[in-house]
C-alpha positions as CSV (number, residue, x, y, z in Angstrom):
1,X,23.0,6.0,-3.9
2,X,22.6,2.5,-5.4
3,X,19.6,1.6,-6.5
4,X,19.6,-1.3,-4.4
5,X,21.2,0.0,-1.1
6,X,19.5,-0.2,2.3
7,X,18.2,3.4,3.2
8,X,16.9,4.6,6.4
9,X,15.6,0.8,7.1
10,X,13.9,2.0,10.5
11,X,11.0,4.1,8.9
12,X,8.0,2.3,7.6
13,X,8.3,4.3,4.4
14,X,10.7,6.9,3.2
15,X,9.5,9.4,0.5
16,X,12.6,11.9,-0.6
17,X,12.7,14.0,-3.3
18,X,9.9,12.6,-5.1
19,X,8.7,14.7,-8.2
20,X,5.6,13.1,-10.2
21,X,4.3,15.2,-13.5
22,X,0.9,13.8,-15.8
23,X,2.2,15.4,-19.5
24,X,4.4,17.9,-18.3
25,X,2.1,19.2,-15.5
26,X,3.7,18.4,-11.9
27,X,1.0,16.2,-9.8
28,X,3.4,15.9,-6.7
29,X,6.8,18.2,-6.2
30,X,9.4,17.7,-4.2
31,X,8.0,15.2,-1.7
32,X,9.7,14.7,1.0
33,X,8.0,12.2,3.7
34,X,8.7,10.0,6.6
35,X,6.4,7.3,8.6
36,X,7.5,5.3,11.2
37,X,6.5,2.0,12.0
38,X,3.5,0.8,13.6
39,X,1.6,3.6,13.3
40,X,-1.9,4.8,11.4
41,X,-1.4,7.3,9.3
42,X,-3.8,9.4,7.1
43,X,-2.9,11.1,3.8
44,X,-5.6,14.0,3.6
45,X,-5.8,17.1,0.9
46,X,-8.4,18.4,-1.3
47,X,-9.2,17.2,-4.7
48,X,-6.3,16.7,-7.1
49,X,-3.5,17.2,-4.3
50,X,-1.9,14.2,-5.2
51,X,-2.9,11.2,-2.9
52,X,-3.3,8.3,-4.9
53,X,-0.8,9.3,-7.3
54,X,1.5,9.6,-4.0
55,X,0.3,6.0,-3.4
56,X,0.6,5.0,-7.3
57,X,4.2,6.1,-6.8
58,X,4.8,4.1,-3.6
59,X,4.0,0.7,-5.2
60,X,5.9,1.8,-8.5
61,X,2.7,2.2,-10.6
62,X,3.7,5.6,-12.0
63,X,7.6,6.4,-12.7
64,X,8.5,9.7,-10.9
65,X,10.7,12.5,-12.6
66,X,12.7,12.7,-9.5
67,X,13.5,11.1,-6.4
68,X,12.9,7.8,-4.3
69,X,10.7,5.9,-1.7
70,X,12.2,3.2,0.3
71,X,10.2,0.7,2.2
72,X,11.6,-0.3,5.2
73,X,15.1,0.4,3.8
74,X,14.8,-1.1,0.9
75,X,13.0,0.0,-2.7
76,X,9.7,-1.6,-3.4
77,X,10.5,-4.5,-5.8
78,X,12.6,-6.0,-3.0
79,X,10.3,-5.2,-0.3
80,X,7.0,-5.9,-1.9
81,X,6.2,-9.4,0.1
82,X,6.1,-6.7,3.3
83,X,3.5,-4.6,1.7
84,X,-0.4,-5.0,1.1
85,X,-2.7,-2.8,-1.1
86,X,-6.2,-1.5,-1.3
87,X,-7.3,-0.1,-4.4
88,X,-10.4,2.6,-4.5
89,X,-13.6,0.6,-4.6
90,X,-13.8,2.8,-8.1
91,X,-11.1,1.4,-9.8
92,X,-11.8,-2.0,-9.7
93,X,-13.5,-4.2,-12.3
94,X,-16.8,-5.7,-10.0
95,X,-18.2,-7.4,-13.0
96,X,-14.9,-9.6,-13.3
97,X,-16.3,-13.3,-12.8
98,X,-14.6,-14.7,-9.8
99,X,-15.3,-15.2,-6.2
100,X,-15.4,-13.8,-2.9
101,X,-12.9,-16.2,-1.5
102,X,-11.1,-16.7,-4.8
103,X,-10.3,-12.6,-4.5
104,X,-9.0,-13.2,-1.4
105,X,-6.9,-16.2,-1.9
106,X,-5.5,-13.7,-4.8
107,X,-4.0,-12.1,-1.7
108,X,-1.6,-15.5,-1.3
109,X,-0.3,-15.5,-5.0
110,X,3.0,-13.6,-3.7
111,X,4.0,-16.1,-1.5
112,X,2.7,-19.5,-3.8
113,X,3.7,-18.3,-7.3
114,X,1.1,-17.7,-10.1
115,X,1.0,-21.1,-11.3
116,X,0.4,-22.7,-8.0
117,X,-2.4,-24.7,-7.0
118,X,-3.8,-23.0,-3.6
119,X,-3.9,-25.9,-1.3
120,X,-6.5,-26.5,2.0
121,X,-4.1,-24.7,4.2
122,X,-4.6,-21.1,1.7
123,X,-8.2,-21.4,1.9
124,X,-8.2,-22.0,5.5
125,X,-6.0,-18.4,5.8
126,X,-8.4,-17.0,3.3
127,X,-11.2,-17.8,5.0
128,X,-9.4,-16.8,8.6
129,X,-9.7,-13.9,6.9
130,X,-13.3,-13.5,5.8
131,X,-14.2,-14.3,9.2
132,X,-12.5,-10.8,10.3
133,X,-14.6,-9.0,7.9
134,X,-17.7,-10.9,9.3
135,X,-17.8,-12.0,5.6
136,X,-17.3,-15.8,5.7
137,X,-20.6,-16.2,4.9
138,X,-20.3,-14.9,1.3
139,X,-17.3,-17.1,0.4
140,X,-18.8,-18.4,-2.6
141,X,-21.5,-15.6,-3.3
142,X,-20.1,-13.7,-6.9
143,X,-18.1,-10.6,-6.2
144,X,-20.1,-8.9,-8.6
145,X,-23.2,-9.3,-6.2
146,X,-21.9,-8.1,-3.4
147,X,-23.4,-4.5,-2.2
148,X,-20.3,-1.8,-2.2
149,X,-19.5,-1.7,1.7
150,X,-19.5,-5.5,1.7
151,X,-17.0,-5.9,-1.3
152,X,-15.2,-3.2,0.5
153,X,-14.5,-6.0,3.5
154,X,-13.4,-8.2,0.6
155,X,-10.5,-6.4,-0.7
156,X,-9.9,-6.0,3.5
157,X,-9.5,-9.4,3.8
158,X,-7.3,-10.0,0.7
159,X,-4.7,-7.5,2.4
160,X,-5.0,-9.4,5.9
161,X,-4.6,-12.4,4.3
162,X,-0.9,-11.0,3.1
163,X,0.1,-10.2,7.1
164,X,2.0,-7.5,5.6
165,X,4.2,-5.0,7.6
166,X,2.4,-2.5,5.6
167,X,-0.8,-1.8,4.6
168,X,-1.9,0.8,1.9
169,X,-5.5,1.9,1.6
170,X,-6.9,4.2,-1.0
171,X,-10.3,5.8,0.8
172,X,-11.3,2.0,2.0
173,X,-14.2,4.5,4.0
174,X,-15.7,6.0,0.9
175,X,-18.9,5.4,0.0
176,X,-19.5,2.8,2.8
177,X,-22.2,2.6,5.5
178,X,-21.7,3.4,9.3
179,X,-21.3,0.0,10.0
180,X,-18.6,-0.8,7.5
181,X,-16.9,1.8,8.9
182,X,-16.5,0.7,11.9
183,X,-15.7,-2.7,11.0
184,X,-12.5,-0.9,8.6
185,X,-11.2,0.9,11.2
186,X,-11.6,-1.6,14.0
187,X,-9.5,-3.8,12.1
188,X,-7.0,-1.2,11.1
189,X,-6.0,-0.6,14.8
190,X,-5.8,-4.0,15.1
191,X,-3.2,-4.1,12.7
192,X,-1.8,-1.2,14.3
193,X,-1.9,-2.2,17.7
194,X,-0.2,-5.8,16.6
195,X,2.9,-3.2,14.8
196,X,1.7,-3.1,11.8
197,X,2.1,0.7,9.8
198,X,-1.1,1.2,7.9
199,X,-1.6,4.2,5.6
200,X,-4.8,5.6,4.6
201,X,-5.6,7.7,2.0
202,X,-8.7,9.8,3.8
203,X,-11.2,11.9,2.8
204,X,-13.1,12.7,6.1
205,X,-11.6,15.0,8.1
206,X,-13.9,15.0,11.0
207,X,-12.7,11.3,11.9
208,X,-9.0,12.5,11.3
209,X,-8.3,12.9,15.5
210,X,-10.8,10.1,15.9
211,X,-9.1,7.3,13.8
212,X,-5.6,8.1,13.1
213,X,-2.1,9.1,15.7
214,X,0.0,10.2,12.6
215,X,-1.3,12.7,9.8
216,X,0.4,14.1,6.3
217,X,-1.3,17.3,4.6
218,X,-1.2,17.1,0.9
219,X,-1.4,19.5,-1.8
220,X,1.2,18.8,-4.7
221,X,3.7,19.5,-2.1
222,X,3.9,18.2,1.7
223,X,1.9,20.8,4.0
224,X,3.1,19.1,7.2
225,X,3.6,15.6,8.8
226,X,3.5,14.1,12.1
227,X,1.6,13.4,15.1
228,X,-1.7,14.1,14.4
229,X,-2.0,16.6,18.0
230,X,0.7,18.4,15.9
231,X,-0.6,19.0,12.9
232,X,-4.1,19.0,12.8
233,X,-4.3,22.7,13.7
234,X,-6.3,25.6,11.6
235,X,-3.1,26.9,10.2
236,X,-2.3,23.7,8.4
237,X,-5.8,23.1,7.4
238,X,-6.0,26.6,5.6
239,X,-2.6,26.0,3.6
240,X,-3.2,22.9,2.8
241,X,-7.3,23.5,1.6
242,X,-6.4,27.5,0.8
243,X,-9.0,28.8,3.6
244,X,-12.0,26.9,2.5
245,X,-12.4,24.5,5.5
246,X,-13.4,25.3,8.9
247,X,-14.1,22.4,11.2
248,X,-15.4,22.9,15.0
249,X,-12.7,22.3,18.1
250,X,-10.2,23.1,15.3
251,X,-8.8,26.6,16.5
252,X,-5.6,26.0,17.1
């Protein structure tokens, strides 16, 4: 298949064949993965099953041994206007000197160009998109001095502000209060609801039935995928976590 040829262009992203190793040592193997549009979809496995490196390998951030992804049909670097990204909260540099609507205006860079002066109508979208977060208020407030949950809502806004067809989160819930919580995921099925595929790296699985309709099981390989009522059963759960989880109403 050419590099560049349209592939399954009605799923939202299309994993096949995708083999990912750190010095030898396989991280993901043989991946094989489908998500249709306009769903919500959580990514959930124990620690070191894969999920941001899955993610990493989406956005073409790590080089896999084997295999391909295909967004929408088509391989990231032509479809990358279409997708938005949320790093972990951990990986980002706080201390960086900018601002809280500067980060989000960052969101905008794809479709102005680098060297592009943002103009009023970017900072009015930017600040649209503050006002979702019920963070308008910090707009000029450092991003370093921002608590956690709040600079959370930040990087939330920078992927509104894209209006991407989807939008990647790695554990946007971690570490955040009840109330930023809400706020995420309230916004997520917004998205959602309005056709947009969002995927989720989760780490919660007692909000998995709660939060999401479609749900992929990780550990190196793909446990299961599909509707969450599907697959969130106790059999899955024990492959995937190897026995050591037992969650109540999960008996099936």
């Amino acid at each position: 298949m050419r590099e560049d040829a349209l592939h399954e262009p009605h799923i939202a992203l299309h994993v096949e064949d995708l083999t990912v190793s750190y010095h030898d040592r396989p991280v993901l193997w043989d991946i094989d993965l489908d998500i249709p549009p306009g769903v919500m979809a959580a990514i959930v496995g124990p620690n070191g099953a894969g999920k941001s490196t899955l993610l990493k390998a989406v956005l073409g951030l790590v080089r896999p041994v084997a295999g391909h992804v295909r967004i929408f049909g088509l391989p990231y670097a032509a479809a990358r206007r279409r997708v938005a990204y949320v790093p972990q909260r951990s990986s980002v540099d706080w201390d960086f000197p900018t601002t809280v609507l500067d980060v989000v205006m960052m969101g905008l860079y794809g479709r102005l160009g680098w060297f592009r002066r943002p103009g009023r109508a970017a900072r009015d979208r930017a600040m649209a998109a503050l006002e979702q977060v019920a963070m308008q208020d910090y707009a000029r407030r450092q991003i370093a001095q921002l608590s956690g949950g709040q600079q959370q809502r930040v990087f939330i806004a920078r992927a509104l502000v894209q209006d991407a067809d989807l939008v990647i989160l790695d554990e946007p819930m971690a570490g955040v209060d009840a109330v930023t919580e809400r706020t995420i995921v309230d916004l997520l099925h917004r998205l959602r609801d309005a056709g947009r595929t969002v995927v989720v790296v989760h780490h919660d699985l007692q909000t998995v039935e709660r939060y999401f309709d479609w749900l992929v099981m990780l550990n190196v390989r793909v446990i299961a995928q599909g509707r969450v009522a599907d697959v969130y059963t106790a059999e899955n759960l024990r492959r995937a976590y190897g026995g050591q989880v037992a969650l109540p109403g999960v008996g099936r």
